[in-house]
Legacy VTK file of the C-alpha trace (Angstrom):
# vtk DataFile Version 3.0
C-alpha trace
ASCII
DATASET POLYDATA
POINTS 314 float
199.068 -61.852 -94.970
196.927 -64.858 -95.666
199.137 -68.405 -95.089
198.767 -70.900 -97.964
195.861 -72.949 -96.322
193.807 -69.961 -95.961
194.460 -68.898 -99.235
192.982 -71.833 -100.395
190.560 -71.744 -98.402
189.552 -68.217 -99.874
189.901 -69.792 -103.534
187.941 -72.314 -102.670
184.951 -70.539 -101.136
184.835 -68.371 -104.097
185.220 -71.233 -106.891
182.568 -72.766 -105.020
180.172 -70.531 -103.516
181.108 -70.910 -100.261
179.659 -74.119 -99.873
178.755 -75.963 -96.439
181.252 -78.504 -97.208
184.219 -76.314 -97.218
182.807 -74.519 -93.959
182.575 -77.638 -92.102
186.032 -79.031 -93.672
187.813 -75.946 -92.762
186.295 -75.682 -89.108
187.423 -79.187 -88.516
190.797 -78.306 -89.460
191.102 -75.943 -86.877
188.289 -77.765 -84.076
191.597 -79.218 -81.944
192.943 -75.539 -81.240
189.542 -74.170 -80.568
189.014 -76.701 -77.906
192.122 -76.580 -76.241
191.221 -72.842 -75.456
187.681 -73.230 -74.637
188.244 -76.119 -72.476
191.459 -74.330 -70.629
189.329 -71.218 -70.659
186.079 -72.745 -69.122
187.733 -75.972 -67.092
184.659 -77.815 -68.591
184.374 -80.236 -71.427
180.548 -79.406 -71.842
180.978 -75.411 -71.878
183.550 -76.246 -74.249
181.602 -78.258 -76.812
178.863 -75.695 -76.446
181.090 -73.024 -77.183
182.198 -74.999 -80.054
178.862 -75.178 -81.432
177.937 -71.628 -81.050
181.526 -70.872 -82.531
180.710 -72.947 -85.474
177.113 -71.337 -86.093
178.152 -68.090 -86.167
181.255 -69.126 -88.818
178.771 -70.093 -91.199
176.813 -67.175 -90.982
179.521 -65.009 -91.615
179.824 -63.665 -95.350
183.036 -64.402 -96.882
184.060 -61.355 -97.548
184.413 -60.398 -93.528
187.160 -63.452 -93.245
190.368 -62.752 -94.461
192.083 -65.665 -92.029
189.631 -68.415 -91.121
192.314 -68.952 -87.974
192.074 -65.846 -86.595
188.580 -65.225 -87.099
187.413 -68.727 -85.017
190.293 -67.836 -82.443
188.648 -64.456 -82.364
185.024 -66.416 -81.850
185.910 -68.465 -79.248
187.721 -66.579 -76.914
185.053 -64.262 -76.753
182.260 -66.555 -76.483
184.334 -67.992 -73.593
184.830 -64.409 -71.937
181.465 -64.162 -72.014
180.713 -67.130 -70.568
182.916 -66.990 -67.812
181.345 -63.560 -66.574
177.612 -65.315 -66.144
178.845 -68.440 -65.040
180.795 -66.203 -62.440
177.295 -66.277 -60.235
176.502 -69.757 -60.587
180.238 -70.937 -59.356
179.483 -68.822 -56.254
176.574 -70.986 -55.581
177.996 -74.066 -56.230
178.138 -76.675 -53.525
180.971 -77.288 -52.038
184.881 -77.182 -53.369
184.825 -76.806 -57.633
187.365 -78.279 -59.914
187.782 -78.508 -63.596
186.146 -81.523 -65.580
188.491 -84.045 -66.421
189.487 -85.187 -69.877
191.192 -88.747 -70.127
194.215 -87.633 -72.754
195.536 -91.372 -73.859
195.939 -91.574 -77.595
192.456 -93.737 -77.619
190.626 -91.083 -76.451
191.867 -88.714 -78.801
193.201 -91.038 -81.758
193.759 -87.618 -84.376
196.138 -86.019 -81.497
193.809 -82.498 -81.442
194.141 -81.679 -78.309
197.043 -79.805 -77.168
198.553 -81.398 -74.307
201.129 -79.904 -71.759
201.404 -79.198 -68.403
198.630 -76.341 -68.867
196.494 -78.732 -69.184
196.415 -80.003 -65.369
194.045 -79.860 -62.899
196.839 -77.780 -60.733
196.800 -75.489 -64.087
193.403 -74.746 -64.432
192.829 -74.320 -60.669
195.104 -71.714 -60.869
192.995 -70.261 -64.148
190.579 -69.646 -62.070
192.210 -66.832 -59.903
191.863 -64.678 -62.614
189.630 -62.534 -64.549
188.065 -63.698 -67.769
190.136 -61.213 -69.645
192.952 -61.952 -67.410
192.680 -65.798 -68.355
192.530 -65.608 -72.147
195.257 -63.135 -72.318
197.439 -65.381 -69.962
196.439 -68.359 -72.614
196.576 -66.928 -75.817
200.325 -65.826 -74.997
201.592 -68.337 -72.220
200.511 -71.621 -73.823
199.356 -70.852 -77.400
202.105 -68.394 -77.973
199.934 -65.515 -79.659
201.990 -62.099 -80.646
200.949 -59.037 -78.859
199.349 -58.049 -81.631
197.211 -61.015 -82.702
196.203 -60.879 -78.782
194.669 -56.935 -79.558
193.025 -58.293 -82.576
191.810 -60.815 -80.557
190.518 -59.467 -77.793
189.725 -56.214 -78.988
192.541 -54.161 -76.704
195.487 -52.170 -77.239
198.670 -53.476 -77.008
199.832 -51.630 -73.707
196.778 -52.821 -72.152
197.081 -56.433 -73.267
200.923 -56.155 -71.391
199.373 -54.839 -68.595
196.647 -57.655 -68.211
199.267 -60.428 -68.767
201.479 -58.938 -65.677
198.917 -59.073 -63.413
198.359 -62.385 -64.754
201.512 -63.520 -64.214
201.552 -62.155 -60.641
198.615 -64.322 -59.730
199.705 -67.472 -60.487
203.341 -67.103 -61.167
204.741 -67.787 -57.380
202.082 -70.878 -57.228
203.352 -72.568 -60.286
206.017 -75.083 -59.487
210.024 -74.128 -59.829
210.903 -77.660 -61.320
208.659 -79.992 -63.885
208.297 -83.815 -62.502
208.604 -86.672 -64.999
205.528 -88.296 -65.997
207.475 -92.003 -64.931
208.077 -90.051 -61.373
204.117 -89.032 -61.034
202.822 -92.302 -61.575
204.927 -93.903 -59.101
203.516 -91.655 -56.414
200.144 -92.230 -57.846
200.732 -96.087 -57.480
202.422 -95.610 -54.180
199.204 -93.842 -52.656
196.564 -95.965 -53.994
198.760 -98.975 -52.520
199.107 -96.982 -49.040
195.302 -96.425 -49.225
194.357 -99.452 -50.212
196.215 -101.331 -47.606
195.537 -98.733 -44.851
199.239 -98.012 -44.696
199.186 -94.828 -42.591
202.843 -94.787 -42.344
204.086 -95.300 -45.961
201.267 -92.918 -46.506
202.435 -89.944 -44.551
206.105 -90.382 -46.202
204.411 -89.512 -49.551
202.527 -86.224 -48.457
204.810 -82.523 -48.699
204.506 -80.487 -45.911
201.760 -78.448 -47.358
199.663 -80.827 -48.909
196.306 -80.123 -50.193
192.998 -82.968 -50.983
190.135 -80.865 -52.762
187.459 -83.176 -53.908
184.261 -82.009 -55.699
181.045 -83.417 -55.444
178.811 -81.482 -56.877
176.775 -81.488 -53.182
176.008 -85.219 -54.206
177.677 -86.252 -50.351
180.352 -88.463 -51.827
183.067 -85.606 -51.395
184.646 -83.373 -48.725
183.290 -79.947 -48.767
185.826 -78.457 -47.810
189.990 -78.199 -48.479
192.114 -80.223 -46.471
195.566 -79.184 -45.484
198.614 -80.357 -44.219
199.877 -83.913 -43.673
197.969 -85.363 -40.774
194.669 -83.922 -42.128
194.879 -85.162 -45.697
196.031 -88.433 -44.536
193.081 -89.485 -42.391
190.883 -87.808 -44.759
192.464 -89.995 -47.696
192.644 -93.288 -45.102
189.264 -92.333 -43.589
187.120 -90.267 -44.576
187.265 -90.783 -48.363
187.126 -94.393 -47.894
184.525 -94.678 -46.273
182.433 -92.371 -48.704
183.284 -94.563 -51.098
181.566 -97.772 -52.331
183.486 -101.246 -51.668
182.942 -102.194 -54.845
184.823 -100.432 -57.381
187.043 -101.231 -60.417
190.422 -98.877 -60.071
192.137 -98.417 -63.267
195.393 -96.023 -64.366
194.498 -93.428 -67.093
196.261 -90.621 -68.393
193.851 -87.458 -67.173
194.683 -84.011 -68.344
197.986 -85.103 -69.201
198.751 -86.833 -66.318
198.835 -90.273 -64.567
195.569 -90.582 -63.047
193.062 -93.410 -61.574
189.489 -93.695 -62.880
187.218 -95.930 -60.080
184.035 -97.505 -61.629
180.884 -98.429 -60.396
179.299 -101.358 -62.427
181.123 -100.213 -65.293
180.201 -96.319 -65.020
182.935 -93.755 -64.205
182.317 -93.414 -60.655
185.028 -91.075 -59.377
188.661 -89.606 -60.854
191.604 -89.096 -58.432
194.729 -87.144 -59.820
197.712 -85.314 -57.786
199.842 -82.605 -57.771
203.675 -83.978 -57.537
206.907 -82.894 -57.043
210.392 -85.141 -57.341
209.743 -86.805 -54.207
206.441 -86.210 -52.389
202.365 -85.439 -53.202
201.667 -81.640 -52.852
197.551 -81.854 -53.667
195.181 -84.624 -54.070
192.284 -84.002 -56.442
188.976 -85.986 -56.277
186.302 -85.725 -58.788
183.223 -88.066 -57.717
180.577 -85.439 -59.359
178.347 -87.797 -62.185
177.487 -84.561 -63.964
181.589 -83.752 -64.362
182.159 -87.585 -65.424
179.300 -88.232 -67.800
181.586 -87.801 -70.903
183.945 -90.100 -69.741
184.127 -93.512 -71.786
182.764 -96.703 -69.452
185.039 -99.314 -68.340
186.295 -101.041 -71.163
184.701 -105.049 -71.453
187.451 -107.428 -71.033
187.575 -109.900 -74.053
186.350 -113.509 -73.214
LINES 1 315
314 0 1 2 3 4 5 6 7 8 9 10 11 12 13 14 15 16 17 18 19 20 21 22 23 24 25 26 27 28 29 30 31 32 33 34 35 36 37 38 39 40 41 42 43 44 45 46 47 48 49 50 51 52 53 54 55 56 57 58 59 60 61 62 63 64 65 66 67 68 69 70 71 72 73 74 75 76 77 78 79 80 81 82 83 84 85 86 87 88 89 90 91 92 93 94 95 96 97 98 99 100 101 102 103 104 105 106 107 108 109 110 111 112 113 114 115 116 117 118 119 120 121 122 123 124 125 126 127 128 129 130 131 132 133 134 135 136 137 138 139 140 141 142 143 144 145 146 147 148 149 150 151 152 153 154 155 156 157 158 159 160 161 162 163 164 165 166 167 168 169 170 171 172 173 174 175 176 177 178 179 180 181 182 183 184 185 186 187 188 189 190 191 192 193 194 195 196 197 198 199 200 201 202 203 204 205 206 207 208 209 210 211 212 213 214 215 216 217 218 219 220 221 222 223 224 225 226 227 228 229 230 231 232 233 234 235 236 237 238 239 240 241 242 243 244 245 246 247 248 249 250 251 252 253 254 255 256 257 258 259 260 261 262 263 264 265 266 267 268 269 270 271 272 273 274 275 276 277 278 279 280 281 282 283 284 285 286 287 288 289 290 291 292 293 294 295 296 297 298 299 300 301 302 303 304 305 306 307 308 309 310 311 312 313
């Protein structure tokens, strides 16, 4: 059954021929939901956008009379475009240099002033790292029903499986990532004291305060892109991911830089610039009381879209 918006939608097209205008108006109606899959589908802003556009292309190709929900149908698009691109990006992520993570978005209201993008806690970096242990089939199921709260039987539709099967995908799912999602949600006020805490500790060269912030099994992953300004590989455990946050980080790292707070994927995070260019992106992993992983981003191509410092008025 057709909701009221698509129903006009349908009037519309055929009072007016289907014009462009009504294409574009009704894609940009629904251009927030499509990216919050793509990008949580693809951990890339750029994939994304380009899965957008393809998405977009093939919705004005498409005759009229083979949409009955304009929703469904560019849900229907873009997961599969994404599906698709995850299985032949699968071979270029193997030979990617050094430790991957997703691209970061900055989520403050002035970087998304219309409030499209959905933001929870699936949209963390610890949330799409954990995407990425499963399949491409695996991952939209997980989505559609886990964060966008699709019925089994949109998901078929969707996907183009039977229901059984689509239960069967989402328990594996599930068994992937479920024991490596955390038992208890941290406030956002909580997070960003620990984030303030550690850049103070690192800043200073505070070993000690340092150390009292890391959990047991603490993680620093920091992607490069092979560029040399990241560690190639993970870090664990206290000691380890203290000198390498005190040390070695520090020392990749130019003297020079401009540290501000942002909001990234949802999140308190810090944004470092070089001469006014995003030059790196730190965000953590936290629990009530201590850090549990330590994500650096310092790869341009993965910080390109990000807005430059902003000028402070004279």
């Amino acid at each position: 059954m057709l909701k009221d918006n698509e129903l006009k939608y349908a009037e519309g097209s055929q009072a007016n021929g289907s014009s462009d205008s009504i294409r574009l108006a009704t894609f940009e109606q629904y251009r927030g939901l499509l990216f919050s899959i793509a990008y949580r589908m693809l951990g890339s802003v750029a994939d994304a956008e380009d899965m957008l556009q393809e998405a977009f292309i093939r919705w004005q190709q498409t005759a009229d009379d083979n949409i009955r929900s304009p929703r469904a149908f560019l849900v229907t698009i873009i997961s599969r475009l994404c599906i698709n691109q995850l299985q032949s990006a699968r071979a270029q992520r193997e030979e990617y240099v050094g430790e991957w993570l997703p691209e970061p978005i900055m989520t403050d209201p002035k970087s998304d002033p219309l409030g499209l993008i959905k933001i929870d806690e699936s949209l963390s970096m610890a949330f799409l790292i954990l995407m990425e242990r499963l399949t491409p089939i695996e991952r939209a199921v997980f989505l559609l029903r886990e964060v966008f709260e699709y019925e089994y039987a949109e998901i078929t539709a969707i996907l183009a499986q039977n229901e059984p099967n689509c239960r069967q995908i989402l328990r594996r799912a599930r068994q992937h990532v479920g024991a490596l999602q955390p038992r208890f949600k941290t406030s956002e006020r909580k997070k960003k004291d620990l984030l303030e805490r550690f850049l103070k500790a690192t800043s200073s060269g505070d070993m000690e305060e340092l150390v009292t912030l890391l959990a047991s099994d603490v993680v620093l992953q920091s992607d490069g892109g092979g560029n040399g300004l990241a560690v190639p590989n993970l870090i664990h455990g206290i000691g380890k991911v203290a000198r390498g946050a005190m040390g070695g980080l520090k020392k990749l790292l130019p003297k020079n830089l401009v540290h501000q707070l942002a909001q990234i994927n949802g999140e308190p995070g810090i944004v470092s610039y070089l001469n006014g260019k995003p030059f790196s992106v730190l965000t953590i992993d936290a629990g009530e009381t201590q850090i549990r992983a330590i994500y650096v981003l310092t790869n341009p191509a993965k910080l390109s879209h990000l807005p430059e410092l902003p000028s402070v008025p004279q």
